[in-house]
N, C-alpha and C positions, 0 to 999 in steps of 0.2 A: 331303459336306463336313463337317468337324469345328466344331462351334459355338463350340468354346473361341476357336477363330480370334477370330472376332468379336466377343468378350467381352472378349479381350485387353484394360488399362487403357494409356494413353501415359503415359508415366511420365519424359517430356523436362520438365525446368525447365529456364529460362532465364536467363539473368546478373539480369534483372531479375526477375523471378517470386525468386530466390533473395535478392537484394538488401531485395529488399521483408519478406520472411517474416523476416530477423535485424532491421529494419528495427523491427519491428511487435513483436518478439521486446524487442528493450531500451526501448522506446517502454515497455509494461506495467512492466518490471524498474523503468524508472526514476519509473514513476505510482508504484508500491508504496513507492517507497524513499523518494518525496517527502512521501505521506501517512504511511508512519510519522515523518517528520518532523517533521511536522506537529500530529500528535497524539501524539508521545511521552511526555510529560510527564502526559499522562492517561492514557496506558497502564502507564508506570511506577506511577502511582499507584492505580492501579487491583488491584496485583499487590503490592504493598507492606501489609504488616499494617497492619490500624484500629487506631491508638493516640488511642481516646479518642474521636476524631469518627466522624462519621457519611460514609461515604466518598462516596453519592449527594450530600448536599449538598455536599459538597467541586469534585465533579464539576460539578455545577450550577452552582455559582459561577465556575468555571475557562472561559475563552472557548477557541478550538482552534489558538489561541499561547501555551496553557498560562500565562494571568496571570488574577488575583486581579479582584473585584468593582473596587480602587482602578486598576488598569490597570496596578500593578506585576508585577513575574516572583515567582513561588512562591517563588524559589529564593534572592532578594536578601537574606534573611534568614542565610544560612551567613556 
């Protein structure tokens, strides 16, 4: 008898087995997409030249909706 026989992999997916795996697939796509959301505004600034301050402290003070020790937005000043 040939061993290969038996070593063969079943290699059948199912409407649900498939279902699941794109499922699970935009599930992650859409974690990633909500945490850079979430933390843009320190990522951006993060990648943006120090003009002046100290960018750890910057960070520090910034909560991870991207606003200020007063509870305003960074950005209210433009």
């Amino acid at each position: 008898m040939n061993i290969l026989f038996f070593l063969k992999p079943l290699t059948y997916l199912d409407p649900g087995s498939g279902s699941f795996i794109i499922q699970m697939l935009l599930a992650g796509l859409l974690g990633i997409a909500v945490a850079v959301r979430i933390y843009w505004k320190k990522i951006v600034k993060f990648f943006k030249k120090n003009k002046g301050g100290d960018i750890q402290e910057d960070l520090d003070e910034m909560d991870e909706y991207g606003t200020g020790p007063e509870g305003h937005p960074e950005d209210s000043a433009d």
